[in-house]
Structure formats: structure tokens, C-alpha cells
N, C-alpha and C positions, 0 to 999 in steps of 0.2 A: 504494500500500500504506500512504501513512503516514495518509492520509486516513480509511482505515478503522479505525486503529487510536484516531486521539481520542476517538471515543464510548466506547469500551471504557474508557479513561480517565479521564473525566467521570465516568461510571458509577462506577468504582472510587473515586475521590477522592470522591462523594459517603458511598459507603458508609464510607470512615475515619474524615469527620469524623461522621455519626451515630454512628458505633459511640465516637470519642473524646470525645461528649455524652455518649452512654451511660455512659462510664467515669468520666468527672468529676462525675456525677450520682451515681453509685454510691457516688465515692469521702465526697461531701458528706455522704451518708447516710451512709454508717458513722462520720466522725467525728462528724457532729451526736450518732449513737445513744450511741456511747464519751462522747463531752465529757457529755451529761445523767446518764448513767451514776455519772459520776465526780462529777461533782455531788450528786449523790444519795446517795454513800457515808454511812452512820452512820445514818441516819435512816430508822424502820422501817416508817415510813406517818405518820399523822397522829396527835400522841400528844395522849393526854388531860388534861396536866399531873398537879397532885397530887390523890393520892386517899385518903381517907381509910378505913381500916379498923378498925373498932369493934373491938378487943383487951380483954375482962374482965379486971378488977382482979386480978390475979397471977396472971395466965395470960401465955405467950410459946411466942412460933412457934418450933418445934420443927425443921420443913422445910419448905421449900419447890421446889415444882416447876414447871418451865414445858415446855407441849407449843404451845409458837411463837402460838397466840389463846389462851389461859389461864394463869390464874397461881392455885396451887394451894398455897395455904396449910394448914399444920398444927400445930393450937394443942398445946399440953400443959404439965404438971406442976400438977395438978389433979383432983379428981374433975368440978368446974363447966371445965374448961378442955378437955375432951376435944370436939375440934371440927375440923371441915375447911373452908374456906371457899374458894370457887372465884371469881375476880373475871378476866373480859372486859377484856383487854390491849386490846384496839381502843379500850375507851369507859370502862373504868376502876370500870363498873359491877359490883357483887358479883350473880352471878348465882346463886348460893344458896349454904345454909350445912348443912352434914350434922354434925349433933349424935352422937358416938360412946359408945355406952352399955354398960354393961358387961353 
């Protein structure tokens, strides 16, 4: 009887340590994915440095809004200052400029 049972054994000891491959493989990935993660905090993709936005001689932004890829400027105190300007957060580039008229 005991002779029958080592294969059973074998069998089973092999599937542990697979499966405790499997687990320490798992476990490597999650920290690897956590530690880059953590790495990564503050920084919101690749920023464009400084950018420069053309502001008419006594005009001043009034508001500004951001929907996460745009940045939504709004000129005023002026009749020449009434303006919105919309500039691309990814590339810094002014993607156009909406002139508000009375």
C-alpha cells in the first residue's frame, strides 16, 4: 500500500510548487505594478514646459477653466479684451481663440 501511494505524492508536490511559482510570480507583479505607480505620482504625462500666451495691453484673465486636455482661458475688462482662448495641456499649443462680441 505505501508503494502506491508515492506517485500520488510526487504528483501533488509537483502541483505546490507550480502553483507556489504561480504565486510568487503574481506577487512580483503586483509590486512591480504598485512601486511604478508610486513612482509616477504628481506627474501628469509629459509636460510641455513654459508656454507663452499673447494677453492684449490691459486686458487680464478673468477665468479660467480646465476639463483635464484643455485649458480655457477668459480675457476681460475691455471692449478689445473680450476673448476666450482655449490652449492643448498635452502640447501647450493654443488651439484657437473665440473673439466675444457684443
Amino acid at each position: 500500500m505505501a508503494e502506491t501511494e508515492i506517485p500520488n505524492l510526487r504528483g501533488l508536490k509537483a502541483v505546490v510548487v507550480v502553483m507556489g511559482v504561480i504565486i510568487v510570480v503574481g506577487l512580483l507583479v503586483v509590486v512591480v505594478t504598485i512601486a511604478n505607480r508610486l513612482g509616477g505620482m504628481g506627474k501628469t504625462g509629459p509636460g510641455f514646459g513654459t508656454v507663452d500666451v499673447a494677453v492684449p495691453a490691459g486686458c487680464e484673465v478673468v477665468e479660467t477653466v480646465s476639463d483635464g486636455t484643455r485649458l480655457i482661458l477668459r480675457f476681460g475688462s475691455g471692449e478689445r479684451c473680450r476673448r476666450i482662448v482655449i490652449v492643448d495641456l498635452a502640447t501647450g499649443r493654443t488651439l484657437g481663440t473665440v473673439n466675444l462680441t457684443p
